[in-house]
N, C-alpha and C positions, 0 to 999 in steps of 0.2 A: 613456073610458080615462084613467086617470090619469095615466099617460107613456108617451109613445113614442121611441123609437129612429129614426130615419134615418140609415140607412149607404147611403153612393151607392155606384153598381153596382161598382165597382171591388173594392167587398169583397163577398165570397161568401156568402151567407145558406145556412145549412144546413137541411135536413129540418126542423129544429124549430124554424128560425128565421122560415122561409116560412111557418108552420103559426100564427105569434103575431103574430096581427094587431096587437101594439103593436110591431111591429120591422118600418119599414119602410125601401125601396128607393126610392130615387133615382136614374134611370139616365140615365146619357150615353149620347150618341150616335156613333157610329163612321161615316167615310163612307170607302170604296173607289171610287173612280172617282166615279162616279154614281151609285153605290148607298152609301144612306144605313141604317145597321143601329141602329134601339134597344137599345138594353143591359140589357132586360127576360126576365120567362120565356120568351119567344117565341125569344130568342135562339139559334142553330144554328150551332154550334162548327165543326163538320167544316167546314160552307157556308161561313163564312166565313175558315176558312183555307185554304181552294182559293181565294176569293176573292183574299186575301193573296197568295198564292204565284203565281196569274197576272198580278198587276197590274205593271208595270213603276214605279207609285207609290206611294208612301208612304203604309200608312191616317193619317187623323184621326180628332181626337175633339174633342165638345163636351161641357161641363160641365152639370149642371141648371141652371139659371133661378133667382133668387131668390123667384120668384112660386111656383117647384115647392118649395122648405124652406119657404116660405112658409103654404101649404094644408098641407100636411103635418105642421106646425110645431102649425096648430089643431086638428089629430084631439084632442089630448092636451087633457084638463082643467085638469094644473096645473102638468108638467112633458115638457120638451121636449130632446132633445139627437141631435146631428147626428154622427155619424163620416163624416169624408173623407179622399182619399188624401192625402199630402202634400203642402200647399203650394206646396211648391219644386216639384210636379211638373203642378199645376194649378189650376184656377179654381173647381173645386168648394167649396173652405175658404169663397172669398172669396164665393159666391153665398149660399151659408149665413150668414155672418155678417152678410151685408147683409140677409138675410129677415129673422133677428134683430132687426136693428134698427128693418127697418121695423114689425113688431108693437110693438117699445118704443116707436116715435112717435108710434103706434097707441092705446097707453095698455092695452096687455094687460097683463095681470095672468101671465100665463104664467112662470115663469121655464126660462132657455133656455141651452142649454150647445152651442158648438160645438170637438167637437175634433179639431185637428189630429191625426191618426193620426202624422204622421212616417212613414209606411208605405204600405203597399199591400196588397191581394188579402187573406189572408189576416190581415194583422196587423189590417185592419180587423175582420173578423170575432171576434178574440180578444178586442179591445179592445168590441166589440158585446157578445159573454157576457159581461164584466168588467162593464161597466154594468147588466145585466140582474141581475147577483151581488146587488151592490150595494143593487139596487133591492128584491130580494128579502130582502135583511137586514135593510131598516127603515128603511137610512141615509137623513140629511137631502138635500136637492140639495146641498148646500154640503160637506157629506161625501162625495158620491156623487163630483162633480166633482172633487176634492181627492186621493179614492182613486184615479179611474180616471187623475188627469194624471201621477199620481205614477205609476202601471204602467206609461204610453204612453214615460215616462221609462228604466224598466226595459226597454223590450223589445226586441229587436235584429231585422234583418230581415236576410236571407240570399238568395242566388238565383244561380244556373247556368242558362245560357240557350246555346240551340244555334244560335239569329240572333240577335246585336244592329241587325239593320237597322234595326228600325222606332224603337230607342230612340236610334238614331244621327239619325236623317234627321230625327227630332222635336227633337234639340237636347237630350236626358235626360241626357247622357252627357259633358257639358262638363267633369266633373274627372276622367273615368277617362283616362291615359294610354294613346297609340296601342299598337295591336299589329298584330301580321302572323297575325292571324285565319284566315282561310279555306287561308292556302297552306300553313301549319303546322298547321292544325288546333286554335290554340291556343285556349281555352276559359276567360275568365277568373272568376274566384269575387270575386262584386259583395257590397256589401254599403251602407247606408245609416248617413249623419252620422246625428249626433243633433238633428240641424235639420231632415233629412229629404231631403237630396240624396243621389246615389248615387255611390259610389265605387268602385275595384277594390281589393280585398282581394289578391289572387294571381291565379296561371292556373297551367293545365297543358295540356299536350299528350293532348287527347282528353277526349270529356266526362265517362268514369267516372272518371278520374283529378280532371278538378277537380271533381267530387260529394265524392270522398271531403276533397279540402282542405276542401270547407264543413263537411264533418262533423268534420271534426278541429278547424276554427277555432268551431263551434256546441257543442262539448266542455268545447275550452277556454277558451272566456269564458260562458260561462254560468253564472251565480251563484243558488245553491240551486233546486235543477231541481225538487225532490222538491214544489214550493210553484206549479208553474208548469204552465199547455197550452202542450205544444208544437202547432202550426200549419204544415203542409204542404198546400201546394197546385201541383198538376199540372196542367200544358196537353198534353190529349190522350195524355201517358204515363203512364198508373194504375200501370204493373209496375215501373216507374222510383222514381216518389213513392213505392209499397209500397218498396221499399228504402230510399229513404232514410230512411224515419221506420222501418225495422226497425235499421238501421245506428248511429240513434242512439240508441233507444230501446234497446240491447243495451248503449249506455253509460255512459247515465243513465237514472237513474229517474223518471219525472216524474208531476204531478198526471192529467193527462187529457191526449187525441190531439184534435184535428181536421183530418179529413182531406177535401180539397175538389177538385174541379175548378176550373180557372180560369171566371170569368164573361169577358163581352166585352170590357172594358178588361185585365184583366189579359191575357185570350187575345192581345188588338191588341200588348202593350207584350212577354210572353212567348215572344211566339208558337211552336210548335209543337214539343213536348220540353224545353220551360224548368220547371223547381221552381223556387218559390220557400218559403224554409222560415222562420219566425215563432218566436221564444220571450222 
């Protein structure tokens, strides 16, 4: 193969992206109690949020390995490039960027692109076809990477979630401002720096109310949609995510839809009735 793709499990591979053996998976690991969950095909959604829900602990998660971008890194002939979730939010950038290097001390000949998503779950995925575009056009590595940093630049990440616990108890949640959550029912509308940390945008009282602030605040900062995938992905509520990508999509126009389930990191950080929506 002439180049491969590596997006760690946190981003969602689609029907056709599972199906292109140059677009592969990198999966963390999740551990519940004593049960240790790979973040691969094998992974079972429902299972592991009954696991969640009973555990009076907090899941974790582990990054790939640099020895795993590492082997995966040499599937590829001439060119190589890695999508991971944010930075700020884990150690995946950094295990990638260390495989990197260790083939450059290696004296490969490879050239090798790791990038920071800024994002999560689906913006992985968007920023995955972006490169695959690209690749598909002809562009040089040096244009390819140039293109896709400048899109990871443009793209905004959004999300409503019905539990903050597990992004609380992990320490994700360090610049969002307290609320009285659970007794009011308040629901606030997150959204990501452009460094890639997470912030709170708004809230409202009840979660279709603060769906609709995402959609208002995804309206109005979005700049030429007509040129753009939007990116919606749902943990375990498809009728939910079907509205919101009808909600927004009734107010702009956009290039194409990807519409996804969570994988296992997103499912862990999401957990059960969170959207997170990408453009």
């Amino acid at each position: 193969m002439e180049y491969v793709i590596v997006m760690d499990s946190c981003g969602e591979r689609t029907e056709k992206m599972k199906a292109d053996e140059r677009i592969l998976a990198a999966p963390l690991t999740m551990q519940v109690d004593d049960d240790v969950i790979v973040d691969d095909d094998s992974f079972d959604q429902a299972d592991f949020l009954k696991k969640i829900a009973a555990s009076p602990n907090s899941p974790k998660s582990a990054c790939p390995s640099p020895d795993f971008y590492k082997t995966a890194f040499e599937k590829a002939e001439k060119r190589a490039y890695a999508v991971t979730l944010s930075a700020e939010l884990s150690g995946s950038c950094n295990s990638a960027v260390l495989a990197r290097d260790l083939l450059e001390e290696e004296g490969s000949s490879l050239q090798i692109h790791v990038f920071n998503s800024r994002s999560a779950s689906v913006g992985e995925t968007l920023i995955t076809a972006r490169i695959q575009e690209c690749e598909e056009a002809g562009m040089s590595f040096d244009e390819v990477v140039d293109t896709v940093e400048a899109y990871i630049d443009g793209q905004n990440t959004y999300f409503v979630l019905e539990n903050l616990e597990t992004l609380r108890k992990n320490g994700r949640l360090s610049n969002v401002k307290a609320f009285v959550a659970s007794a009011l029912r308040i629901k606030p509308v997150m959204g990501a720096t452009p460094e890639g940390t997470i912030i709170q945008l708004d809230q409202a009282r009840g979660i279709n109310k603060a769906l609709v602030k995402m959609v208002d605040y995804i309206v109005d900062q979005v700049e030429n949609p007509a040129e753009k995938i939007l990116g919606v992905s749902n943990c375990n509520c498809p009728e939910r995510g079907r509205m919101v990508l009808e909600a927004i999509t009734k107010r702009i126009k956009v290039r194409d839809v990807i519409f996804v389930d969570t994988a296992g990191i997103s499912t862990m950080y999401a957990n059960d009735g969170g959207i997170i929506v990408v453009i």
